[in-house]
N, C-alpha and C positions, 0 to 999 in steps of 0.2 A: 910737499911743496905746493900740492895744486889747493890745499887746504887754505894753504898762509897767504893763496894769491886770492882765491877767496874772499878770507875777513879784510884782507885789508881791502879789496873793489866794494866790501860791504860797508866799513867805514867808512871811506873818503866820498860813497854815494848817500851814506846816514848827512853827513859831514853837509854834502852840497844838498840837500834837502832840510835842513835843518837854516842853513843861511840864507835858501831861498823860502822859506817860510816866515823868519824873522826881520825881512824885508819886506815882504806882502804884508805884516801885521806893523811894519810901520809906517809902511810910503802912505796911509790914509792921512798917517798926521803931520806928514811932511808940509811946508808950504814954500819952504826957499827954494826955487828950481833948481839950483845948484846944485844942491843938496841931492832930489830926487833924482834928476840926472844921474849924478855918481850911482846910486842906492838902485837905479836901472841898469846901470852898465852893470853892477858888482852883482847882480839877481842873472842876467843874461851870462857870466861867468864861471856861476855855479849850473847854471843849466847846459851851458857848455860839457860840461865837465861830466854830471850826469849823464848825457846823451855819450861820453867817451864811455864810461862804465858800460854802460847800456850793449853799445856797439862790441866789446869785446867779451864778455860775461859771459855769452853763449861758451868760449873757450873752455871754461872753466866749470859751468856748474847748467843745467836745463833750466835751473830754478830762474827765478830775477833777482835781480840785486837788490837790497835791502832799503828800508827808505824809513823816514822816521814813524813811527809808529802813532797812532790817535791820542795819546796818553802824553807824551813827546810833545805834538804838537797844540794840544789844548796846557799844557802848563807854559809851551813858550809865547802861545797867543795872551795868558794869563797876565806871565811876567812881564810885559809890553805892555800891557794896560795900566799893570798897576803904577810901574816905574816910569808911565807918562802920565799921569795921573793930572798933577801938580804940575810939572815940567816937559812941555813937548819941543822945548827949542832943540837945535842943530844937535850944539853943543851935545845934549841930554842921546839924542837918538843916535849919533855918532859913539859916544860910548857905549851904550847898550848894542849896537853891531859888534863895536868893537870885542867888546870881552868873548863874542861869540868866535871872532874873527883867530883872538889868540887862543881859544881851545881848539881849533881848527888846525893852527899851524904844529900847534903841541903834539896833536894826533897823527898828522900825516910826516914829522919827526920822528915820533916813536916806533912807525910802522919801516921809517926807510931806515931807524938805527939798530930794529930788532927782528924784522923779518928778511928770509928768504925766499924775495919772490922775484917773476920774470920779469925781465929788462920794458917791458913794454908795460907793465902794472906799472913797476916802480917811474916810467915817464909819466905817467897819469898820475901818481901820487906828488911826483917834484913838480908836475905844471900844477895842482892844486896847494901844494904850499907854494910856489913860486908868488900865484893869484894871489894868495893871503896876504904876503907879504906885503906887496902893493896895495891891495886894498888900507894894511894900516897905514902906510905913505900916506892915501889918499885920501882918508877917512881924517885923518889928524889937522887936516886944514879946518876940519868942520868942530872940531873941542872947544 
């Protein structure tokens, strides 16, 4: 069990470091406040979220939690450039979150519908899919 509680605080930290990175490689091209607004608050969310892993991990393992690797994070600064290439409107950069937004909720599903792990991971994993959730609420004004 103390394995499974683990991968998934490693996920859901992969997870919230991966959306706070593909936010930093878009807010440059943002120009609607509104837009960036959101794209702030939904960046302070994942970092939220991170600092909860953070704070409990020691529980579990001496190591640190997991975070996206250099490889990880130069293909998703890549894909960002290229898929705004041509198009940086709302619309464009709302869905490029987005699709990141729904492998996000995929993973932290798969972990509450297939692991056994402690009542206090699995809260950290439903409040980051909870956040997802909302975020595509929020994000969908912007399509």
């Amino acid at each position: 069990m103390k394995e499974e509680n683990i991968n998934a605080l490693d996920e859901i930290n992969k997870g919230a470091c991966m959306g706070m990175d593909a936010i930093k490689y878009t807010l440059e091209k943002v120009e609607d406040d509104k837009l960036k607004k959101e794209l702030e608050k939904e960046y302070q969310n994942y970092q939220d979220i991170s600092e909860k892993i953070t704070a409990i991990y020691p529980d579990y393992d001496n190591d640190s939690p997991h975070e996206t690797n250099i490889m990880n994070k130069a293909m998703t600064w890549y894909g960002i450039n290229m898929k705004t290439l041509v198009d940086q409107s709302n619309s464009k950069i709302a869905e490029l979150i987005l699709q990141g937004v729904n492998m996000g909720i995929i993973e932290g599903k798969k972990i509450l519908n297939n692991k056994n792990i402690d009542d206090n991971v699995t809260d950290i994993v439903n409040e980051y899919v909870t956040m997802q959730e909302k975020s595509v609420e929020n994000l969908k004004k912007f399509l």
